[in-house]
mmCIF file of the N, C-alpha and C atoms, coordinates in Angstrom:
data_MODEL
# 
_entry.id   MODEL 
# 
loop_
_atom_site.group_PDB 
_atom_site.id 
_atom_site.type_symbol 
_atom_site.label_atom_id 
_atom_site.label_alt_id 
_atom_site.label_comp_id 
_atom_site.label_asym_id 
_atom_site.label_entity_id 
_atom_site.label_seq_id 
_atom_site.pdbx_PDB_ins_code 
_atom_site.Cartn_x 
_atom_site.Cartn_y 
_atom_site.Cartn_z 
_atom_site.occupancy 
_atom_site.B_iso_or_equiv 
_atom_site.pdbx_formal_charge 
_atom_site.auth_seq_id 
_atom_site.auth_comp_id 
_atom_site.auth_asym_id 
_atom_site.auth_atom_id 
_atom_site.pdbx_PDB_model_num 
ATOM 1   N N  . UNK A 1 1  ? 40.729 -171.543 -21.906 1.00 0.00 ? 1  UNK A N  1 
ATOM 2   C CA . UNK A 1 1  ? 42.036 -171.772 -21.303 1.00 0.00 ? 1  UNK A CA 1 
ATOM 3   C C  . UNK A 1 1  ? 42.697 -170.445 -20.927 1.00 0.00 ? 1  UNK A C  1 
ATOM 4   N N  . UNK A 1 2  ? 42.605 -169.572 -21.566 1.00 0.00 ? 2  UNK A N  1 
ATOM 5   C CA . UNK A 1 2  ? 43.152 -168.376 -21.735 1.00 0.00 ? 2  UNK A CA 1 
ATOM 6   C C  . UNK A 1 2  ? 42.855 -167.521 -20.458 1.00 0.00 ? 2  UNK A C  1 
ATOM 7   N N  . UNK A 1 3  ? 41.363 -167.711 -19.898 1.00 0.00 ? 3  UNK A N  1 
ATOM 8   C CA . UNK A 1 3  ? 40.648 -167.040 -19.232 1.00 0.00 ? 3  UNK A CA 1 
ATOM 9   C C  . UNK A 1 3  ? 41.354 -167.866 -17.466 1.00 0.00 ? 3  UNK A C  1 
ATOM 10  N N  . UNK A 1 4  ? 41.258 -169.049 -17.830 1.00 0.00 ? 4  UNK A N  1 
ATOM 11  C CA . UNK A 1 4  ? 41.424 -169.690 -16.648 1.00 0.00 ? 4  UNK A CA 1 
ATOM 12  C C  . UNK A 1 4  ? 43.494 -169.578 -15.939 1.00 0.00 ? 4  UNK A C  1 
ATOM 13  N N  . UNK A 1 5  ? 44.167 -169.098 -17.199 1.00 0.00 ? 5  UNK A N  1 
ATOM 14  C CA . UNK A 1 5  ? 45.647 -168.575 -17.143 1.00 0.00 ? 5  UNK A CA 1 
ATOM 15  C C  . UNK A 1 5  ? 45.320 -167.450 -16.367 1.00 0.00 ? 5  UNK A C  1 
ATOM 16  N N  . UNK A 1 6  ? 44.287 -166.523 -16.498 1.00 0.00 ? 6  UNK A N  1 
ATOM 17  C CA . UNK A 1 6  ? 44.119 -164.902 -16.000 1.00 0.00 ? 6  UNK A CA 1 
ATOM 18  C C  . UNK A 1 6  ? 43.918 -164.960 -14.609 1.00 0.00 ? 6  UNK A C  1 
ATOM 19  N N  . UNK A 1 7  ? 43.404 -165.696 -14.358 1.00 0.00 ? 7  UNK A N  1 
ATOM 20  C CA . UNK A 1 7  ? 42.542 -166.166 -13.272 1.00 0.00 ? 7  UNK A CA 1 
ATOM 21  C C  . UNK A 1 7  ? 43.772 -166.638 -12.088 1.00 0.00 ? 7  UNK A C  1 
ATOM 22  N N  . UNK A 1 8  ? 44.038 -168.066 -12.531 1.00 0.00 ? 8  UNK A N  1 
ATOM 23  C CA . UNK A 1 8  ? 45.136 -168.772 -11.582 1.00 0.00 ? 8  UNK A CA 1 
ATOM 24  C C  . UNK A 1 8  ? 46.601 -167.989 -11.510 1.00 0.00 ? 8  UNK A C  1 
ATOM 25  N N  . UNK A 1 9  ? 47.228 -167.686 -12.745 1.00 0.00 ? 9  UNK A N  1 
ATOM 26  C CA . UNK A 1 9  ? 48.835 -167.379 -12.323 1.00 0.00 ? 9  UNK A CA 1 
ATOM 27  C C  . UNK A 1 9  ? 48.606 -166.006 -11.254 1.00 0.00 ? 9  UNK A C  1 
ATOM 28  N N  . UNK A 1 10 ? 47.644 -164.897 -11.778 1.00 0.00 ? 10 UNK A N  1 
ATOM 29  C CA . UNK A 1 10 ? 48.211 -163.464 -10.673 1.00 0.00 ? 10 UNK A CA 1 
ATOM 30  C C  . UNK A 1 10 ? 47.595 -163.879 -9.588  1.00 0.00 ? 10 UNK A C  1 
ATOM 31  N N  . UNK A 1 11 ? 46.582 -164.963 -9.109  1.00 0.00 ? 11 UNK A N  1 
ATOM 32  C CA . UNK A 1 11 ? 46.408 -165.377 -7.870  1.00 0.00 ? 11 UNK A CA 1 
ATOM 33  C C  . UNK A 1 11 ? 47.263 -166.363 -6.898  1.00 0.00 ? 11 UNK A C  1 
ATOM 34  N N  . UNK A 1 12 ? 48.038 -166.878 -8.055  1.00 0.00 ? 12 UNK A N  1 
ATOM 35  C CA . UNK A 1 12 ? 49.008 -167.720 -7.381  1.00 0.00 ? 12 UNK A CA 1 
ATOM 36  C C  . UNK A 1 12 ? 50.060 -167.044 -6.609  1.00 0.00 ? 12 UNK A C  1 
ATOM 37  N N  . UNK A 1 13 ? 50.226 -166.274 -7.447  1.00 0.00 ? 13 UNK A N  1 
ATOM 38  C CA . UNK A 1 13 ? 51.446 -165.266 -6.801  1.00 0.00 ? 13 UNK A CA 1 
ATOM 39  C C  . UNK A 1 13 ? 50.935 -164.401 -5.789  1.00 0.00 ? 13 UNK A C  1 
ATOM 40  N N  . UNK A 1 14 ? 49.557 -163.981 -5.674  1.00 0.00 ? 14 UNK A N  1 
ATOM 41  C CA . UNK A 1 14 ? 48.815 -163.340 -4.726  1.00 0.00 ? 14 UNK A CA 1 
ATOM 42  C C  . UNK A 1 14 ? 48.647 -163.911 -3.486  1.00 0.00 ? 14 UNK A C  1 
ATOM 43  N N  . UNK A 1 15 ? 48.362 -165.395 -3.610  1.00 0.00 ? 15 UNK A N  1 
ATOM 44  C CA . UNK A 1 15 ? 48.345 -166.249 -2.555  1.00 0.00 ? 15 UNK A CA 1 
ATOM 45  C C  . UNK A 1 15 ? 49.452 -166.176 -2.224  1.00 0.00 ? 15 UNK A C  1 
ATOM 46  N N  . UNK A 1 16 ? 51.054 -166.728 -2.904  1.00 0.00 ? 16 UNK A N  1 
ATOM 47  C CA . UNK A 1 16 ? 52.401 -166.553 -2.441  1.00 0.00 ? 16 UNK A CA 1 
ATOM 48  C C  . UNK A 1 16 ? 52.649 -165.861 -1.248  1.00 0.00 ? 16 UNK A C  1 
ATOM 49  N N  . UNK A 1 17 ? 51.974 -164.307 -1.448  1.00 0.00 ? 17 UNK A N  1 
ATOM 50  C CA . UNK A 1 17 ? 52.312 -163.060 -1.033  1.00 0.00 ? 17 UNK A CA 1 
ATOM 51  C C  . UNK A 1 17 ? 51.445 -163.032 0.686   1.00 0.00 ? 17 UNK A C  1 
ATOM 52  N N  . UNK A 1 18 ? 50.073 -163.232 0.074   1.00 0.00 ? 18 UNK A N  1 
ATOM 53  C CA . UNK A 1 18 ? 49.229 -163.605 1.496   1.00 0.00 ? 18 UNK A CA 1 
ATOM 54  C C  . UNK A 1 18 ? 49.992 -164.402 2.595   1.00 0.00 ? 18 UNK A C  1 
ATOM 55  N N  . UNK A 1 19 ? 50.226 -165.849 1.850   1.00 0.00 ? 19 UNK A N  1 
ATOM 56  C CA . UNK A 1 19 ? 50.731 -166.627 3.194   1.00 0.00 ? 19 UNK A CA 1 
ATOM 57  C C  . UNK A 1 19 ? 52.197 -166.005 3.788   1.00 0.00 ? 19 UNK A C  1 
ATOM 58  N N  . UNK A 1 20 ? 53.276 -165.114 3.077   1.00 0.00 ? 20 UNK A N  1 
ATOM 59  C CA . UNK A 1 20 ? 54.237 -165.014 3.486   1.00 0.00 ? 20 UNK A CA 1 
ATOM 60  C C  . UNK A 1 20 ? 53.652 -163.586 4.787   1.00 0.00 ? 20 UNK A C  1 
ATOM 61  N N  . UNK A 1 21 ? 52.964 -162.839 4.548   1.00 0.00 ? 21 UNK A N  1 
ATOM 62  C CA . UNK A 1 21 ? 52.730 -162.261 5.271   1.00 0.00 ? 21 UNK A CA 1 
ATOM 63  C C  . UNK A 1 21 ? 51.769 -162.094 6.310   1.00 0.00 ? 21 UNK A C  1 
ATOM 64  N N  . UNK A 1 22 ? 51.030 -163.087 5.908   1.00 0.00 ? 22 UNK A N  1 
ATOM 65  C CA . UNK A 1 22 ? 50.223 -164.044 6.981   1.00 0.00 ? 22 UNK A CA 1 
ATOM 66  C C  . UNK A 1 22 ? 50.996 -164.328 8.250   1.00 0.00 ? 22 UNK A C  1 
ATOM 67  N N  . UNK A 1 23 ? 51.690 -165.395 7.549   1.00 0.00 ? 23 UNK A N  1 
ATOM 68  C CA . UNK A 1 23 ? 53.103 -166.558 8.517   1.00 0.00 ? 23 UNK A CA 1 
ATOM 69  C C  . UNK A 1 23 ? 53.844 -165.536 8.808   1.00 0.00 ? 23 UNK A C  1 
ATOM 70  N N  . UNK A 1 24 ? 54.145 -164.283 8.570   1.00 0.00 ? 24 UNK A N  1 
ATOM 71  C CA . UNK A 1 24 ? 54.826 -163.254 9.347   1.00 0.00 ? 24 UNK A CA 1 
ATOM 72  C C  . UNK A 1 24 ? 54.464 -163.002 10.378  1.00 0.00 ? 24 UNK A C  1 
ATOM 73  N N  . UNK A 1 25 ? 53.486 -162.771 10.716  1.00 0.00 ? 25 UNK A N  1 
ATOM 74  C CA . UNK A 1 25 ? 52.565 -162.199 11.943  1.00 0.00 ? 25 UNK A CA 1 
ATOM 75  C C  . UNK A 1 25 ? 52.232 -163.264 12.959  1.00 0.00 ? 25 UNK A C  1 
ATOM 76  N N  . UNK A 1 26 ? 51.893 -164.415 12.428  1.00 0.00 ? 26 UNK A N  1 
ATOM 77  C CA . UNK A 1 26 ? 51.166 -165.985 13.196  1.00 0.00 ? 26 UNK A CA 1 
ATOM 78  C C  . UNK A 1 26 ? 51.995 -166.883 13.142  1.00 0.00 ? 26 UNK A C  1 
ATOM 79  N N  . UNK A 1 27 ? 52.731 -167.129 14.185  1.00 0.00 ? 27 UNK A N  1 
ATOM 80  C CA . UNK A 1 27 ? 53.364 -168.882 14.185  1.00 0.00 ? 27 UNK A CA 1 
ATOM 81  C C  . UNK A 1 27 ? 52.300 -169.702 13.666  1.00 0.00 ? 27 UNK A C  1 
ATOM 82  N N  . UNK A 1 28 ? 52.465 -170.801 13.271  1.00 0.00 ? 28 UNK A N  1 
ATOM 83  C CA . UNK A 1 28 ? 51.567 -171.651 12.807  1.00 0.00 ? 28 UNK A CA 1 
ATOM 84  C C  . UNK A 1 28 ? 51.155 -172.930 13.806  1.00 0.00 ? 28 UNK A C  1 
ATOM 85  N N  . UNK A 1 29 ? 52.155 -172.509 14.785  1.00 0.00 ? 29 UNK A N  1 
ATOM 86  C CA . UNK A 1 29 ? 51.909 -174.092 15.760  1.00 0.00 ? 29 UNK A CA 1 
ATOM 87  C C  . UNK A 1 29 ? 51.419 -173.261 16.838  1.00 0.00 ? 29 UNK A C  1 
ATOM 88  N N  . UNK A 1 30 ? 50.915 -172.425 16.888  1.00 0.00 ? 30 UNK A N  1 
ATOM 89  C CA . UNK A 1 30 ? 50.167 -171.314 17.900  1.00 0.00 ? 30 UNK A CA 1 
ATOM 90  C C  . UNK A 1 30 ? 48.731 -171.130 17.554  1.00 0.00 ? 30 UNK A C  1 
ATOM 91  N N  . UNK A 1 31 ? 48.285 -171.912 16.625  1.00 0.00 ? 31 UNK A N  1 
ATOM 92  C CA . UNK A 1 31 ? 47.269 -171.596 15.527  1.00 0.00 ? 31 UNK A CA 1 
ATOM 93  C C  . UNK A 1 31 ? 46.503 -172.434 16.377  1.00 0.00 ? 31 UNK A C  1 
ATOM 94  N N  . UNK A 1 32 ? 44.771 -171.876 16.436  1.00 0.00 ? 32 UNK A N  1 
ATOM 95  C CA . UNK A 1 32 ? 43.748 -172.953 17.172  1.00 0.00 ? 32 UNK A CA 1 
ATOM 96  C C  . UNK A 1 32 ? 43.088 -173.120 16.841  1.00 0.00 ? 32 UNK A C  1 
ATOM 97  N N  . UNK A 1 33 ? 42.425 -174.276 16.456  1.00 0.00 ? 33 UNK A N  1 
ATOM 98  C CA . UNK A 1 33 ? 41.269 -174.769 15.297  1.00 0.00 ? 33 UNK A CA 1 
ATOM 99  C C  . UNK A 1 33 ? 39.819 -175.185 16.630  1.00 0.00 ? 33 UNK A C  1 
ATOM 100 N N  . UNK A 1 34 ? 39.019 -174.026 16.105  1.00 0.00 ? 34 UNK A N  1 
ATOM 101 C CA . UNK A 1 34 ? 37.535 -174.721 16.766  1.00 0.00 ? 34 UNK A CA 1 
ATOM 102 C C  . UNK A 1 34 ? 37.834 -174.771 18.369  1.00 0.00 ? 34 UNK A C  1 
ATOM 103 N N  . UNK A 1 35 ? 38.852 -173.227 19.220  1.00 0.00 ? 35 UNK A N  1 
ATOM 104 C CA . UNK A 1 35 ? 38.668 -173.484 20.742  1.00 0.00 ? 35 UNK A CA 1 
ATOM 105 C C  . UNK A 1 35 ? 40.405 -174.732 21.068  1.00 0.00 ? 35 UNK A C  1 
ATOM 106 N N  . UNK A 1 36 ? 41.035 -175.348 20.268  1.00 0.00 ? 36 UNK A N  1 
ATOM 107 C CA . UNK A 1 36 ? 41.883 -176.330 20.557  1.00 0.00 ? 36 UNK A CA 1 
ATOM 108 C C  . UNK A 1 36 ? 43.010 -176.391 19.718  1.00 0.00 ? 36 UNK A C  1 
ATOM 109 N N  . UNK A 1 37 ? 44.170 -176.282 20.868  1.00 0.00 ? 37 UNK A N  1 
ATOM 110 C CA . UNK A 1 37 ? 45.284 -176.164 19.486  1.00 0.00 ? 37 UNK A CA 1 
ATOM 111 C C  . UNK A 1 37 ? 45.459 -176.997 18.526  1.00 0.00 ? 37 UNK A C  1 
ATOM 112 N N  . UNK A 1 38 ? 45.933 -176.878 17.422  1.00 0.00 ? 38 UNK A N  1 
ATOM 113 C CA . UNK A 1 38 ? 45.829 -177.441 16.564  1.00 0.00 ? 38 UNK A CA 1 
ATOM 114 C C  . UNK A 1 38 ? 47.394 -178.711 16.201  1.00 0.00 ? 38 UNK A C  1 
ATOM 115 N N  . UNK A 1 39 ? 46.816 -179.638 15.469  1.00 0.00 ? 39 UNK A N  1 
ATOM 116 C CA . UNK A 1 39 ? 47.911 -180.726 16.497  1.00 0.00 ? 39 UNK A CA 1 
ATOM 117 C C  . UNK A 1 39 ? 48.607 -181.347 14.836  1.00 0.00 ? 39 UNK A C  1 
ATOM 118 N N  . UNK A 1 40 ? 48.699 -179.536 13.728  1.00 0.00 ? 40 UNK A N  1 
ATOM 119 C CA . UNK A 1 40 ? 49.170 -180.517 12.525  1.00 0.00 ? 40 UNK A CA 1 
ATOM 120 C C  . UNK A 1 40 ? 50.895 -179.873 12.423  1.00 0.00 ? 40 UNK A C  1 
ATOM 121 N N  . UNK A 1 41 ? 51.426 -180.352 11.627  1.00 0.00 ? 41 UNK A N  1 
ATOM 122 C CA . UNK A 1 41 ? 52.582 -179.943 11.080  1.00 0.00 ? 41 UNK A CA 1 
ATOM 123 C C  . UNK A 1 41 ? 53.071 -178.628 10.769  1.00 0.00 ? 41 UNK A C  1 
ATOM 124 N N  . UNK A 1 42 ? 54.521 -178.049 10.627  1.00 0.00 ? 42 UNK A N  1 
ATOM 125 C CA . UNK A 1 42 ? 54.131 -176.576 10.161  1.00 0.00 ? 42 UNK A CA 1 
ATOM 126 C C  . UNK A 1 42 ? 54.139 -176.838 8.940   1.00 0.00 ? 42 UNK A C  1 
ATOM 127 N N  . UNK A 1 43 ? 54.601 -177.620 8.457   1.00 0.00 ? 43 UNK A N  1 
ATOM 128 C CA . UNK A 1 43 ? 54.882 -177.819 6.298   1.00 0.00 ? 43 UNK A CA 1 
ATOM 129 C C  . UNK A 1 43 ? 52.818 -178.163 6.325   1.00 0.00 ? 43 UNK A C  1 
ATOM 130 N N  . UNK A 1 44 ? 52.381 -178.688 6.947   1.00 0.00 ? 44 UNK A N  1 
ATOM 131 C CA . UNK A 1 44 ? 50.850 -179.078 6.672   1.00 0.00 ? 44 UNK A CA 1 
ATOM 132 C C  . UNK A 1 44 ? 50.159 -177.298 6.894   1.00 0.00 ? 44 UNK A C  1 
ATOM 133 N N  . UNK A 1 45 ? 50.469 -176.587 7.943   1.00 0.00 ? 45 UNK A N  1 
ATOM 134 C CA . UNK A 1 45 ? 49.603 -175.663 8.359   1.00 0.00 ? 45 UNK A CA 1 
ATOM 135 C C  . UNK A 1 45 ? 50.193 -174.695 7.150   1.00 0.00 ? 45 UNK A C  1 
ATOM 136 N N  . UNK A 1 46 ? 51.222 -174.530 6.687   1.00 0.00 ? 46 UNK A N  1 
ATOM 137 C CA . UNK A 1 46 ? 51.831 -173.612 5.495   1.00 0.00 ? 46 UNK A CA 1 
ATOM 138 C C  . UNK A 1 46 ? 51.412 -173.704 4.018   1.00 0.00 ? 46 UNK A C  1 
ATOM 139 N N  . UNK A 1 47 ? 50.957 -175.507 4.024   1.00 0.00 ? 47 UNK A N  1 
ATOM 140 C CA . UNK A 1 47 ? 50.586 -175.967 3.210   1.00 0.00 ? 47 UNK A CA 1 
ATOM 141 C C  . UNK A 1 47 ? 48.861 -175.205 2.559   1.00 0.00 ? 47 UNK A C  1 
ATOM 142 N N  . UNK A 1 48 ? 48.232 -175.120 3.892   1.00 0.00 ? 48 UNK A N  1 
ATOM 143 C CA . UNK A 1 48 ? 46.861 -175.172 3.730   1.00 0.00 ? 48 UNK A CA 1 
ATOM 144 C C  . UNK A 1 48 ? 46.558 -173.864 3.794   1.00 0.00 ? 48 UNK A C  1 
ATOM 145 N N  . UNK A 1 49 ? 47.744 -172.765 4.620   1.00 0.00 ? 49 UNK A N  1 
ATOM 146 C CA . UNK A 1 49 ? 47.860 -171.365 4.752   1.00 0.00 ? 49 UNK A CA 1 
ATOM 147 C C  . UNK A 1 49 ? 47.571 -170.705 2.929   1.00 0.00 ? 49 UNK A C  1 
ATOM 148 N N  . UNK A 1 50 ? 48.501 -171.524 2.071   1.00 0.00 ? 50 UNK A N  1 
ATOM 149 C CA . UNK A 1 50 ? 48.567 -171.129 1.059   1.00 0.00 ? 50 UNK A CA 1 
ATOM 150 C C  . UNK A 1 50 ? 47.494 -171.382 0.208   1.00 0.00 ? 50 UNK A C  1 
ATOM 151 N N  . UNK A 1 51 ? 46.770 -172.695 0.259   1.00 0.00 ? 51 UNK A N  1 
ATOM 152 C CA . UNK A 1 51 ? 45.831 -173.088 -0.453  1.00 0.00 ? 51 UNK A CA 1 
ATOM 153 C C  . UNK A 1 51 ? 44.915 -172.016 -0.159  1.00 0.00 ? 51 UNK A C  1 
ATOM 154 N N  . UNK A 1 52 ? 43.988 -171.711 1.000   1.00 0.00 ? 52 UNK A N  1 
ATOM 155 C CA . UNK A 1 52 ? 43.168 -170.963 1.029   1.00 0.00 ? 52 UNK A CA 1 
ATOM 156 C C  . UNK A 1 52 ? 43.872 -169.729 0.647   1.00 0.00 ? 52 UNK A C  1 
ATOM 157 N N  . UNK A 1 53 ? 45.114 -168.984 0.639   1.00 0.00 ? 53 UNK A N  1 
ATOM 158 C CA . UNK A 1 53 ? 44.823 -167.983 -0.026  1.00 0.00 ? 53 UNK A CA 1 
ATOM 159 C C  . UNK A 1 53 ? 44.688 -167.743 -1.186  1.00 0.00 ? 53 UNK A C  1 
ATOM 160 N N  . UNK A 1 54 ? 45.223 -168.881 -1.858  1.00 0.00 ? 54 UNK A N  1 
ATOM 161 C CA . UNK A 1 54 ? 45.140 -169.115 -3.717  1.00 0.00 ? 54 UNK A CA 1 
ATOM 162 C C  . UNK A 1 54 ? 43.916 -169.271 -3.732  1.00 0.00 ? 54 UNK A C  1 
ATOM 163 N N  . UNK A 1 55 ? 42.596 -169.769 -2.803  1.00 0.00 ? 55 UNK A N  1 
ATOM 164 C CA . UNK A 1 55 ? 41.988 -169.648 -3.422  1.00 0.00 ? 55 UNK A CA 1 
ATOM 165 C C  . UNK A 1 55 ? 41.106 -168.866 -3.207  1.00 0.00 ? 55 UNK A C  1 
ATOM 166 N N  . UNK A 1 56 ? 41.203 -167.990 -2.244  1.00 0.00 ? 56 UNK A N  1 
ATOM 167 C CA . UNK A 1 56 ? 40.521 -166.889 -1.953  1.00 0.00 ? 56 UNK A CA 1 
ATOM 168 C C  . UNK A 1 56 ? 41.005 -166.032 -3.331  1.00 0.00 ? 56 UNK A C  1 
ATOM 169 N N  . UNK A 1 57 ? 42.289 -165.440 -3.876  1.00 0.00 ? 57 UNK A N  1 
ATOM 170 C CA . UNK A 1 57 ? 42.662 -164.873 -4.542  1.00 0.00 ? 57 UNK A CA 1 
ATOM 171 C C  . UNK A 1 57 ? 41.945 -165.338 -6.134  1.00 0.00 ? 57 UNK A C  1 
ATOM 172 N N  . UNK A 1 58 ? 41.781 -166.260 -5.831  1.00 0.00 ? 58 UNK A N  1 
ATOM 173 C CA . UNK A 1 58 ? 41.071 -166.739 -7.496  1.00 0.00 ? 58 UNK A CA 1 
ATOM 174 C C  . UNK A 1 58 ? 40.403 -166.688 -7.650  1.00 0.00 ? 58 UNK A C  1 
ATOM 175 N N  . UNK A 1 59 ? 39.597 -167.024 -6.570  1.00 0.00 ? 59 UNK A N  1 
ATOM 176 C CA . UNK A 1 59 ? 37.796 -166.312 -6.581  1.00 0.00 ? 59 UNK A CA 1 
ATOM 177 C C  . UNK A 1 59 ? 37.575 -165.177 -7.025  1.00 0.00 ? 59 UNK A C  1 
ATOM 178 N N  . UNK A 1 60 ? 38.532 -164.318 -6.207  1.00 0.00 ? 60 UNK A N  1 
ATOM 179 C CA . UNK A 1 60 ? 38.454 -162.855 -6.387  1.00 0.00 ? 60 UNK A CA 1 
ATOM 180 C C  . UNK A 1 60 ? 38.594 -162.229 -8.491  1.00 0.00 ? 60 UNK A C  1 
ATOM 181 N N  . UNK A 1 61 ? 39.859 -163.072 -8.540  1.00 0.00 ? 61 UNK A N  1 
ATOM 182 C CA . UNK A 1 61 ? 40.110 -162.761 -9.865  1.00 0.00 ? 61 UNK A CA 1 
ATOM 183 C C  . UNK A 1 61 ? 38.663 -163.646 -10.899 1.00 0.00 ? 61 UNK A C  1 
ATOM 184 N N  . UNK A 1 62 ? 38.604 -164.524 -10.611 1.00 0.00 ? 62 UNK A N  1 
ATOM 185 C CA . UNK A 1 62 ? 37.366 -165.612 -11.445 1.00 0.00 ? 62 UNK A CA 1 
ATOM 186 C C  . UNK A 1 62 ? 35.779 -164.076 -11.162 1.00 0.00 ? 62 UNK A C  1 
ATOM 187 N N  . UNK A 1 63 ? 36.138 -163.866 -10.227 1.00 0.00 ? 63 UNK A N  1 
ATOM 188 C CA . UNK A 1 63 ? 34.605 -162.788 -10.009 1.00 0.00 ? 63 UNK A CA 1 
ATOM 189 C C  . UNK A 1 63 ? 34.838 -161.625 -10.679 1.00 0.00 ? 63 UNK A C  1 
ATOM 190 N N  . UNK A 1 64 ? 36.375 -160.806 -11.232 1.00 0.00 ? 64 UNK A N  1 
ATOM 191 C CA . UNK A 1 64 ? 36.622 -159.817 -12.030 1.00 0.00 ? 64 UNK A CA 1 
ATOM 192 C C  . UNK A 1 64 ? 36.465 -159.992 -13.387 1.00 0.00 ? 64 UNK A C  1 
ATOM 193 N N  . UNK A 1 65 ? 36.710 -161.373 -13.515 1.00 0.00 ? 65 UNK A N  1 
ATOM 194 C CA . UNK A 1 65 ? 36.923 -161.890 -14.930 1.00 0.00 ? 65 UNK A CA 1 
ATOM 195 C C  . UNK A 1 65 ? 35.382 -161.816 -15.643 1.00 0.00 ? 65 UNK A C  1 
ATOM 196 N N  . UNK A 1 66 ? 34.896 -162.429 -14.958 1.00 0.00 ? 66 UNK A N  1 
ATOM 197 C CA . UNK A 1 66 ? 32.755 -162.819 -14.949 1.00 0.00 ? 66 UNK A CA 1 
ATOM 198 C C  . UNK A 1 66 ? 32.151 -161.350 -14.843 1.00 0.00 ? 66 UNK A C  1 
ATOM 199 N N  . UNK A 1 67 ? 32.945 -160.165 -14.193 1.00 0.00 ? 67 UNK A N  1 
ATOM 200 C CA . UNK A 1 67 ? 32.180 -158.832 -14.366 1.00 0.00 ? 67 UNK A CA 1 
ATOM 201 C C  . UNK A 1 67 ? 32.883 -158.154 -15.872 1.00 0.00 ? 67 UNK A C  1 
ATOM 202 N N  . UNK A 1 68 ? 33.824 -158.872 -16.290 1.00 0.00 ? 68 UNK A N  1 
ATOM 203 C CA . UNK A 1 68 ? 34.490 -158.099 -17.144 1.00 0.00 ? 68 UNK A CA 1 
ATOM 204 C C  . UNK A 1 68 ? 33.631 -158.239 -18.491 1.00 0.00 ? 68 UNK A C  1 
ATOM 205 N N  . UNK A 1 69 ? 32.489 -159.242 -18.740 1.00 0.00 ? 69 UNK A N  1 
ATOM 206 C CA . UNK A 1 69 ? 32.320 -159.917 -19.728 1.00 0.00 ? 69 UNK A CA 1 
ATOM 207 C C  . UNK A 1 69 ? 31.627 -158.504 -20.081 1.00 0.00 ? 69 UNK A C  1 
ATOM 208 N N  . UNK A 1 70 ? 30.768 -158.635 -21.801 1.00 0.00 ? 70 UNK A N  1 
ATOM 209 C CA . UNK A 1 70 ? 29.955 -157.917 -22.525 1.00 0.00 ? 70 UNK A CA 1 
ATOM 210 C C  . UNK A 1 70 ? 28.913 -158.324 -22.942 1.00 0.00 ? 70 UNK A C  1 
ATOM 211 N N  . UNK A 1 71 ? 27.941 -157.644 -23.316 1.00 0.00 ? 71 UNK A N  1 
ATOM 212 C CA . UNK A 1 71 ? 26.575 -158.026 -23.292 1.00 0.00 ? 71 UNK A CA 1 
ATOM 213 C C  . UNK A 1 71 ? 26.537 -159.454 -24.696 1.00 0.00 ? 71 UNK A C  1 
ATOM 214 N N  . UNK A 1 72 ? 27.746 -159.086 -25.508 1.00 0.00 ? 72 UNK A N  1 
ATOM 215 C CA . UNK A 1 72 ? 28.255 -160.230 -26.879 1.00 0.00 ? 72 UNK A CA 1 
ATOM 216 C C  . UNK A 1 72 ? 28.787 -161.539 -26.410 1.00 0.00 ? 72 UNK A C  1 
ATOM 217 N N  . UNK A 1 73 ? 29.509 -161.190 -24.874 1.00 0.00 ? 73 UNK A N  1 
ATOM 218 C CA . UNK A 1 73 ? 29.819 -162.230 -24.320 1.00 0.00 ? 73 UNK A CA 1 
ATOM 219 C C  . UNK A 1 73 ? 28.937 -163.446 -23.799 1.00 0.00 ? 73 UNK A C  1 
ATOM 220 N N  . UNK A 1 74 ? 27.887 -162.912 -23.357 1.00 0.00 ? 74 UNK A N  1 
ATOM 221 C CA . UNK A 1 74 ? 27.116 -163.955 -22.542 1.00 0.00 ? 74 UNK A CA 1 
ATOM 222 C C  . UNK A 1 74 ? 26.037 -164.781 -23.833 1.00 0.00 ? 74 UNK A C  1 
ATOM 223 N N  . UNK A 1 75 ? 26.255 -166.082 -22.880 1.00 0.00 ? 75 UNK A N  1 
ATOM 224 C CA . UNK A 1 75 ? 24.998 -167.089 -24.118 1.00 0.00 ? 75 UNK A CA 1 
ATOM 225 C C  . UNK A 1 75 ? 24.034 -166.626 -24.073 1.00 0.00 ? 75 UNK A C  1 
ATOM 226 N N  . UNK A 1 76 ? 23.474 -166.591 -25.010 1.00 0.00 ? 76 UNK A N  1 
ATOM 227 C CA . UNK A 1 76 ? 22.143 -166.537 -25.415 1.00 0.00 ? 76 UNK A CA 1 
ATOM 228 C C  . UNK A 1 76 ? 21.303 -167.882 -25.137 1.00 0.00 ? 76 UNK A C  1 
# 
């Protein structure tokens, strides 16, 4: 549990940070999916702005966490 707190909260806030400065730069209803504008909401495109960066950011942290381990750490 402990590990998975390390992981999600500083990425959450990492993601926070991504989409605000993401959505700084990119209208979201200007956004083109696959060649065609894209025909969703801005609360939907802000929505999903954020998801992928939380979870890009957690990956990132989940992959620091997994290098952090010690040779005592891993199963045998």
């Amino acid at each position: 549990m402990k590990s998975a707190i390390l992981v999600l909260w500083p990425s959450f806030i990492v993601g926070g940070i991504g989409e605000v400065i993401f959505f700084t730069v990119f209208d979201p209803t200007e956004l083109y999916l696959f060649g065609e504008v894209s025909h969703l909401s801005r609360m939907a495109v802000y929505s999903i702005g954020f998801f992928l960066c939380w979870a890009f950011a957690a990956a990132s942290s989940a992959f620091t966490v997994f290098l952090s381990r010690t040779a005592k750490d891993m199963p045998s």
